[in-house]
PAMARVEX-530228 format. One record per residue: residue in three letters; x negated, y negated, z negated of N, C-alpha, C in turn. Coordinates in steps of 0.2 Angstrom, whole numbers, plus 2048, in hexadecimal, padded with zeros to 3 digits. Layout:
N
<ALA; <X; Y; Z>; <X; Y; Z>; <X; Y; Z>>
...
//
This chain:
109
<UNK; <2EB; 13B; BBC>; <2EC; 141; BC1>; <2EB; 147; BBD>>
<UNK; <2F0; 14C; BBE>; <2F0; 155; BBA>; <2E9; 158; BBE>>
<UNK; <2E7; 15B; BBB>; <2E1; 15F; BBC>; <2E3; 164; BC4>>
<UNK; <2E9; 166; BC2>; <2EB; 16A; BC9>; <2EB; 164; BD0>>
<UNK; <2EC; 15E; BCF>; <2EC; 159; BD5>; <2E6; 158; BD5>>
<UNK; <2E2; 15A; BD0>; <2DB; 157; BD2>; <2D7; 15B; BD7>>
<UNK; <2D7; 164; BD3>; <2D6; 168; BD9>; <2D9; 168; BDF>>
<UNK; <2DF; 169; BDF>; <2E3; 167; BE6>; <2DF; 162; BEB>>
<UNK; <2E0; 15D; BE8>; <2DC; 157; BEE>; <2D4; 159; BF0>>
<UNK; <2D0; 15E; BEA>; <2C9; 160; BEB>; <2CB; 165; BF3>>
<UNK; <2D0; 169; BF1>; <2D2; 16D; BF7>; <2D5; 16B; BFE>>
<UNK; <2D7; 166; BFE>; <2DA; 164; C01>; <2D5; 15F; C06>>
<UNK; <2D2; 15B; C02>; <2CB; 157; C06>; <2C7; 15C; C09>>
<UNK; <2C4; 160; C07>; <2BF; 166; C0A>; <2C3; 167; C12>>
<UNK; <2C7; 167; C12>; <2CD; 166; C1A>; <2CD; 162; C1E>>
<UNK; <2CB; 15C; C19>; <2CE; 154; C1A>; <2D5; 153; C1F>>
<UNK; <2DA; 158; C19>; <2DF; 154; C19>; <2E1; 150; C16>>
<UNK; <2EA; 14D; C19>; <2EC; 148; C14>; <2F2; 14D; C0F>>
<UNK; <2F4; 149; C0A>; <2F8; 14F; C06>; <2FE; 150; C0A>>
<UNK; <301; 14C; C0F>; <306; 14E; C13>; <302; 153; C17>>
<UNK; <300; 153; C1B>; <2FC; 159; C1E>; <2FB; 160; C1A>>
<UNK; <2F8; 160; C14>; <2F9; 165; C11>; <302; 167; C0E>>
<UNK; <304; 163; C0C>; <30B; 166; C0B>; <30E; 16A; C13>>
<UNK; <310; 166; C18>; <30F; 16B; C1D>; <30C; 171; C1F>>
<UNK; <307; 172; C1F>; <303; 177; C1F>; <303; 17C; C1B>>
<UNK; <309; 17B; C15>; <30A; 17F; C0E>; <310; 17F; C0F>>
<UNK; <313; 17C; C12>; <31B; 180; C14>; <320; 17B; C0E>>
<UNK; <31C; 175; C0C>; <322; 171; C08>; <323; 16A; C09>>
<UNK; <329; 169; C08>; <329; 161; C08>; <321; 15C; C04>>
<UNK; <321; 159; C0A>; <31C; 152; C06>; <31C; 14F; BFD>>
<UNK; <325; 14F; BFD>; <328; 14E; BF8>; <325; 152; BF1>>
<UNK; <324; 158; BF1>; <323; 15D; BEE>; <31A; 15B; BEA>>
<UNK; <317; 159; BEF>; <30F; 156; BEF>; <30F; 151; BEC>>
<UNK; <314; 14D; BEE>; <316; 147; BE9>; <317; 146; BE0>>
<UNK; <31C; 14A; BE1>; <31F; 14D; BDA>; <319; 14E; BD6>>
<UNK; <318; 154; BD8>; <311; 158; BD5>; <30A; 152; BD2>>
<UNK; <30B; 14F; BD5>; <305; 149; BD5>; <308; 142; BD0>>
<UNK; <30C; 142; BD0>; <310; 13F; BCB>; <312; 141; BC4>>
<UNK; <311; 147; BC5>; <313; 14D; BBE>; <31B; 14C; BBB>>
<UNK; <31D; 14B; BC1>; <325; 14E; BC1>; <328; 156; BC3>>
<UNK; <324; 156; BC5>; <324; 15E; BC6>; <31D; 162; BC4>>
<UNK; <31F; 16A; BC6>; <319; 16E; BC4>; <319; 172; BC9>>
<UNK; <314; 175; BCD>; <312; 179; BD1>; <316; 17F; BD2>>
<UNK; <31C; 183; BD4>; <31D; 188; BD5>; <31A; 18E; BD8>>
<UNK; <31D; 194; BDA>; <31A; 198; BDF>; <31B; 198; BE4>>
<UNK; <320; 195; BE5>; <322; 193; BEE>; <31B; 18E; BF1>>
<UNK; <319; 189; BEE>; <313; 183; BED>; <30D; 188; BEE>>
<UNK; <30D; 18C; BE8>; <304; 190; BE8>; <305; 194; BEF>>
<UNK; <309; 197; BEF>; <309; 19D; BF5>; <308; 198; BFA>>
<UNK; <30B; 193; BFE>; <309; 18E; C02>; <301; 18C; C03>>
<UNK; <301; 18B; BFE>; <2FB; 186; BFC>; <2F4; 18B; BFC>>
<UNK; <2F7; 193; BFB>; <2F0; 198; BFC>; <2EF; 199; C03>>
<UNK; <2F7; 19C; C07>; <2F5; 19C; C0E>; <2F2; 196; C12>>
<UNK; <2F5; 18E; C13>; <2F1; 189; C15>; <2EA; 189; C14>>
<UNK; <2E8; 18B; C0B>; <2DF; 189; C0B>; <2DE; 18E; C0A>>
<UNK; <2DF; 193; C0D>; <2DC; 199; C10>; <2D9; 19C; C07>>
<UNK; <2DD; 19A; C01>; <2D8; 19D; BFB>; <2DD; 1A2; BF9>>
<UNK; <2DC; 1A8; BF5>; <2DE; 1AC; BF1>; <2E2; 1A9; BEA>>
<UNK; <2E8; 1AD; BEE>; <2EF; 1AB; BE9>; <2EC; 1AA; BE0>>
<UNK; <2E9; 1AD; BDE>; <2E8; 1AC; BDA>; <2E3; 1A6; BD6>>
<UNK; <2DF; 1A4; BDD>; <2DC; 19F; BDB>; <2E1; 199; BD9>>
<UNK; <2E4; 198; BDF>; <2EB; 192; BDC>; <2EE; 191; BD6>>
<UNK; <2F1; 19B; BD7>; <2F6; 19A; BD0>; <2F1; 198; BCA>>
<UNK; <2ED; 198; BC8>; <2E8; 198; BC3>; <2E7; 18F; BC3>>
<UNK; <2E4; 18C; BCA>; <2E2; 184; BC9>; <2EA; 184; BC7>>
<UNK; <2EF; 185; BC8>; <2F8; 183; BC6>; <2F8; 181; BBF>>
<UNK; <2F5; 188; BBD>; <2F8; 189; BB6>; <2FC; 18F; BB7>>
<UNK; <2FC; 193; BBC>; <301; 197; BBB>; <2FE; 19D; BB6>>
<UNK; <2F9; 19E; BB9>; <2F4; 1A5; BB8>; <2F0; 1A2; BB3>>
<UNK; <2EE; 1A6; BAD>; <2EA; 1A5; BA9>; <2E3; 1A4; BAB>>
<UNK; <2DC; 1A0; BA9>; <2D8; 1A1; BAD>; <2D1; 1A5; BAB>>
<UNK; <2CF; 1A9; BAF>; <2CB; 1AF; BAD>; <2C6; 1AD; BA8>>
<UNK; <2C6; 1AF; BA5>; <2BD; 1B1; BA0>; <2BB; 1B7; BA1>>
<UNK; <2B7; 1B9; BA3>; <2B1; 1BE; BA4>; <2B0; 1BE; BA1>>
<UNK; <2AF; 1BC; B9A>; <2A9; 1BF; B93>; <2AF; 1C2; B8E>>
<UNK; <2B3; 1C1; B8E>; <2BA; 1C3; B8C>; <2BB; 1C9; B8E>>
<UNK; <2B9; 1CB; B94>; <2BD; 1D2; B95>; <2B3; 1D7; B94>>
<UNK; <2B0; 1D1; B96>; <2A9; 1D7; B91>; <2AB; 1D8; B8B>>
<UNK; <2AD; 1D5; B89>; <2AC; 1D6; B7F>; <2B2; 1DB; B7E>>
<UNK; <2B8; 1DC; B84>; <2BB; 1E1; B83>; <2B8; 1E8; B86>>
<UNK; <2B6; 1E8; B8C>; <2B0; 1EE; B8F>; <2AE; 1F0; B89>>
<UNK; <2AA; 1E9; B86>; <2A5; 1EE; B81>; <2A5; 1F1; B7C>>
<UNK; <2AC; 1ED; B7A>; <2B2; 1F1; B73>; <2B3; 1F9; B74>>
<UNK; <2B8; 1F8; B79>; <2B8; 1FF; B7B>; <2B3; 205; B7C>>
<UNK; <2AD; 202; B82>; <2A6; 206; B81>; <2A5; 20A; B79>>
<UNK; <2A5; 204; B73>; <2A5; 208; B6E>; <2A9; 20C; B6B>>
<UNK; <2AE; 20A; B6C>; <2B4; 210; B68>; <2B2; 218; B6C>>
<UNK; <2AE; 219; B70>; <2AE; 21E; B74>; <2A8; 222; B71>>
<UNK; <2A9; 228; B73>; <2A4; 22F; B72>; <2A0; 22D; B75>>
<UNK; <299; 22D; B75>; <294; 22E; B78>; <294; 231; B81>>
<UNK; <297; 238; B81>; <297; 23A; B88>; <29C; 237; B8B>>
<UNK; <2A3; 234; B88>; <2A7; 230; B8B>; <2A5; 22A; B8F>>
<UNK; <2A0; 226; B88>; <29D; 21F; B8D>; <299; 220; B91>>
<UNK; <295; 226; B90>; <291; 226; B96>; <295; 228; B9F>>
<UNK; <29A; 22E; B9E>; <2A1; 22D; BA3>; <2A0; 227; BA4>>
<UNK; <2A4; 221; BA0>; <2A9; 21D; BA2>; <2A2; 217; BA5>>
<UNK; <29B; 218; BA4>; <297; 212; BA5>; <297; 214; BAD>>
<UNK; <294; 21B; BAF>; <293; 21F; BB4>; <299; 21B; BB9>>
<UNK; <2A0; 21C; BB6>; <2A6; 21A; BB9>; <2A7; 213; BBD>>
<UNK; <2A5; 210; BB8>; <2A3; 206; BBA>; <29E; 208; BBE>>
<UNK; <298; 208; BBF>; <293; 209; BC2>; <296; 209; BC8>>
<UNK; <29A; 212; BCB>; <29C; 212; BD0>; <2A2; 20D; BD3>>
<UNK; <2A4; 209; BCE>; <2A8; 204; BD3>; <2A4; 1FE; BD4>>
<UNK; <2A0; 1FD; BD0>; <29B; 1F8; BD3>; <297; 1F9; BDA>>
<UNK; <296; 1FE; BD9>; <295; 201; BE3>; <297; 201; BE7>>
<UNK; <29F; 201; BE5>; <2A3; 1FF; BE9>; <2A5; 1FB; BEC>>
<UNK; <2A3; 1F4; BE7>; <2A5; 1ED; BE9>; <29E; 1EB; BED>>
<UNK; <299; 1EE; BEC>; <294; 1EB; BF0>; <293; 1EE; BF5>>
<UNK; <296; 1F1; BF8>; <297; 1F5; C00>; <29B; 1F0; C04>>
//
């Protein structure tokens, strides 16, 4: 079984549906479920977008279990923050730390 069928079914059980019921629920033939699980097909976007609104997740979570979306690393875009930090003037990174700061406040509100 593909990795994407594996999450899928971890999704899918959490509901305790069957995978006819999630196909439904996602707006696609059972057929499609099938395929996909067989690895004759590949996930499209019509499948994710379905498959986000049914399991209530964030489009982007799906397209990522798919394969569509690359998947995040976090220490990657540190190592790019901190690249940048450096190339900067002194009173520039202090601005731009000030700047992050204030969005982080943001998100915790």
């Amino acid at each position: 079984m593909n990795t994407f069928m594996e999450w899928l079914d971890k999704q899918r059980e959490k509901h305790r549906w069957t995978r006819a019921k999630l196909a439904r629920m996602a707006g696609v033939s059972p057929t499609i479920i099938y395929l996909i699980a067989r690895g004759k097909r590949v996930p499209g976007s019509l499948l994710c977008n379905g498959l986000a609104e049914a399991l209530n997740l964030p489009r982007e979570e799906v397209y990522r279990a798919a394969g569509l979306l690359p998947i995040y690393h976090p220490k990657e875009d540190v190592e790019r923050g901190g690249h940048y930090l450096d190339l900067m003037k002194p009173g520039t990174r202090k601005l731009a730390l000030a700047y992050l700061e204030s969005l982080l406040g943001n998100e915790e509100k």
